[in-house]
N, C-alpha and C positions, 0 to 999 in steps of 0.2 A: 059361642055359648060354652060354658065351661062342660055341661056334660054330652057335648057333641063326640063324634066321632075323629080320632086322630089318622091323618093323611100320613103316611113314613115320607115319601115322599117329598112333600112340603117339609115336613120335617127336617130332614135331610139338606135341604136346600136353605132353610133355615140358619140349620146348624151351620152352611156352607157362608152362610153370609155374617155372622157372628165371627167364625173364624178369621175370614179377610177382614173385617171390620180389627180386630185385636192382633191380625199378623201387620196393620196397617199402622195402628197403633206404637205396634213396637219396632216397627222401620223407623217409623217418622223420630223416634225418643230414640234410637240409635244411629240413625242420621247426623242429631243435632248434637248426641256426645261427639259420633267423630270430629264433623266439622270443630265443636268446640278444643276436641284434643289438638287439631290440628293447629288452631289459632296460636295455642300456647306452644306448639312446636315451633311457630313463626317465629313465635317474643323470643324461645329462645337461640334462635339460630341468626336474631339480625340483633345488627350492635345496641347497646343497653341505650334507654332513653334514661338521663338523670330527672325523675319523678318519683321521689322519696316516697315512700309510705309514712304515715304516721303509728305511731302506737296504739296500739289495740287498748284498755285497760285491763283485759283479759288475757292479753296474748300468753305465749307459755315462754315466761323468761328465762327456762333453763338452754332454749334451742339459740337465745341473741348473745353473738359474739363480739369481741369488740375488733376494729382494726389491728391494735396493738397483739390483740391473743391470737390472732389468725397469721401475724405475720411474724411472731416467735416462733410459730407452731411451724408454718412452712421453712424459715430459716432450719430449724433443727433437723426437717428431717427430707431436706431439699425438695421443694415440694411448691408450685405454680399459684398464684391466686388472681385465675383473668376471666374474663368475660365468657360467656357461654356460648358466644358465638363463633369462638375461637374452638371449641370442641369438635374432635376430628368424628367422634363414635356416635352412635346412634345412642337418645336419651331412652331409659325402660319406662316401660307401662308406667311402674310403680312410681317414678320422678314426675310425671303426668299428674297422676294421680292426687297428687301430694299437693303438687300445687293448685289444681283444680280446688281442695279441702281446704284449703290453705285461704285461697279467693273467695270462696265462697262461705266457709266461719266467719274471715273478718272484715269481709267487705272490700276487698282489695284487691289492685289489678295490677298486677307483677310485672314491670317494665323494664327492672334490671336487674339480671341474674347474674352471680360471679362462682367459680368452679375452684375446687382445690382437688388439685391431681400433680401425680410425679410429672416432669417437662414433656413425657413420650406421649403422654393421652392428647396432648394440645400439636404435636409434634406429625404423628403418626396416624396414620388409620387404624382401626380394630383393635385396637387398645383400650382398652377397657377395666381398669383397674384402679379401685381406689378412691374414685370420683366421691367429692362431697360436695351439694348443686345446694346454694344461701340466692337470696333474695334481700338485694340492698334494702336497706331503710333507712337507713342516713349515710350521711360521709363517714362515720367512724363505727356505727353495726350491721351488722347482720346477721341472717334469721337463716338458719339451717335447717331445708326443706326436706332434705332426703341424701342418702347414702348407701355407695352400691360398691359393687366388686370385691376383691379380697380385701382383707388388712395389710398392713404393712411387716413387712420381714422386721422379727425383734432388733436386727442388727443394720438397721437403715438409718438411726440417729448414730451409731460411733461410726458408721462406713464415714459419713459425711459430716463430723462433725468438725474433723481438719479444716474444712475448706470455706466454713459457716461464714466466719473472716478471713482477715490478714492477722486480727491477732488467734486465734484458736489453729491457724496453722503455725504463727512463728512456736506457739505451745509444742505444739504437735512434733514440730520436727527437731528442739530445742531438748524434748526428752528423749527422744530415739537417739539423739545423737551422746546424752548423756549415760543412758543405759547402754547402749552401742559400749561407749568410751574405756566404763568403769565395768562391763561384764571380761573383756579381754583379760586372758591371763599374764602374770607379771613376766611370764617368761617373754611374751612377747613386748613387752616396754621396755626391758632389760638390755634390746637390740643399740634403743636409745641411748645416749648418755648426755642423759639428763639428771641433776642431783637428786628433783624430788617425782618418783612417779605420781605422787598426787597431781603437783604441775603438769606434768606430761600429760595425764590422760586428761584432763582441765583444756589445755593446747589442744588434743586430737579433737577432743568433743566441739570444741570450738571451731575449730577449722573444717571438721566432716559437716556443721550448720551451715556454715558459708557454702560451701561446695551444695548440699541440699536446697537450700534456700533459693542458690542461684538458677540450679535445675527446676524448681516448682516454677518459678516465674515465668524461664523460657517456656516450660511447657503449658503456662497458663495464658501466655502472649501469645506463642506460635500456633494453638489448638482452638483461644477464642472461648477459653473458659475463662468464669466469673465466678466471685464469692454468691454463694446462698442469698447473703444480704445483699445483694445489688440484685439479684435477679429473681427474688421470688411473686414481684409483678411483672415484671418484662415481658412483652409479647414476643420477645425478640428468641433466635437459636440460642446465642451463647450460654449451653448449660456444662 
């Protein structure tokens, strides 16, 4: 009856069964996020299935990259673009997350993840720096889910930009050898007797490229390094 007497009691006991009733509640709805986070930890730690996505009409076109921009991007500034399953570090919360949002806005169920990180994060353990984790959607875009760690050092495109080819290093070493050539003073060309020192230093510059040139290769042969553009898919060591 409504203006009966209240038992504390029952009440109490009440209130006891309300609570388990809603601490149950919120097991069981945190249960099924883990389990679910986990699923997506599965997709990305085993090899990519090729099962395209299709376009959203909604999607957000500023985050879809193309092949071609991802792999200037990584040429420039030496820099890896492989499969997720290849990732030595542990993925955050937030890359989780992302894609959970990601699945569940557009309807879609992420089967192949690709990473861009310097060669050491694919390399290494506990390396943790840099990563930016896309979700294929075709053979030539991809969709930029999330991005973690520092930034990159301002001076990581010239550190490596010698080496991007064969032609940005013959550059490379073609002007060291000319500025090299033409900064020596004349006193020391003067050693020479040669008519014109412009020749002369013309000759030195040329001959110090051969001698460079020849040492970059052995050391590019003997060490099992590669140009940026050959290996910024490569699963392989040679960085």
């Amino acid at each position: 009856m409504i203006f009966s007497r209240i038992n504390i009691r029952k009440a109490l006991i009440g209130e006891r069964v309300h609570q388990q009733k809603l601490l149950r509640q919120a097991n069981f709805l945190l249960k099924k996020a883990t389990l679910k986070d986990e699923e997506v930890i599965k997709r990305l730690k085993q090899n990519s299935i090729s099962n395209y996505l299709f376009l959203s009409e909604n999607i957000n076109t500023e985050n879809i990259f193309t092949n071609d921009e991802i792999k200037q991007t990584c040429i420039k500034y030496r820099l890896r673009f492989l499969d997720s399953s290849l990732f030595k570090s542990e993925f955050p919360y937030e890359a989780i997350s992302e894609i959970n949002a990601f699945e569940k806005r557009y309807g879609m169920k992420i089967n192949s993840f690709r990473i861009i990180a310097p060669s050491k994060a694919f390399d290494l353990e506990n390396i943790n720096k840099d990563p930016l984790l896309f979700a294929q959607l075709s053979n030539s875009n991809f969709y930029l889910l999330h991005q973690w760690g520092n930034d990159l050092a301002w001076h990581r495109k010239l550190i490596y930009w010698p080496i991007q080819n064969f032609k940005s290093l013959i550059l490379t070493l073609a002007t060291i050898c000319f500025l090299f050539s033409f900064s020596l003073p004349s006193s020391a060309m003067n050693i020479f007797n040669f008519q014109s020192e412009i020749y002369l230093r013309i000759w030195f510059a040329i001959h110090t490229f051969i001698v460079l040139l020849g040492i970059s290769l052995w050391i590019g042969i003997s060490f099992d390094k590669s140009f940026s553009q050959h290996n910024w898919d490569s699963k392989y060591y040679n960085y």
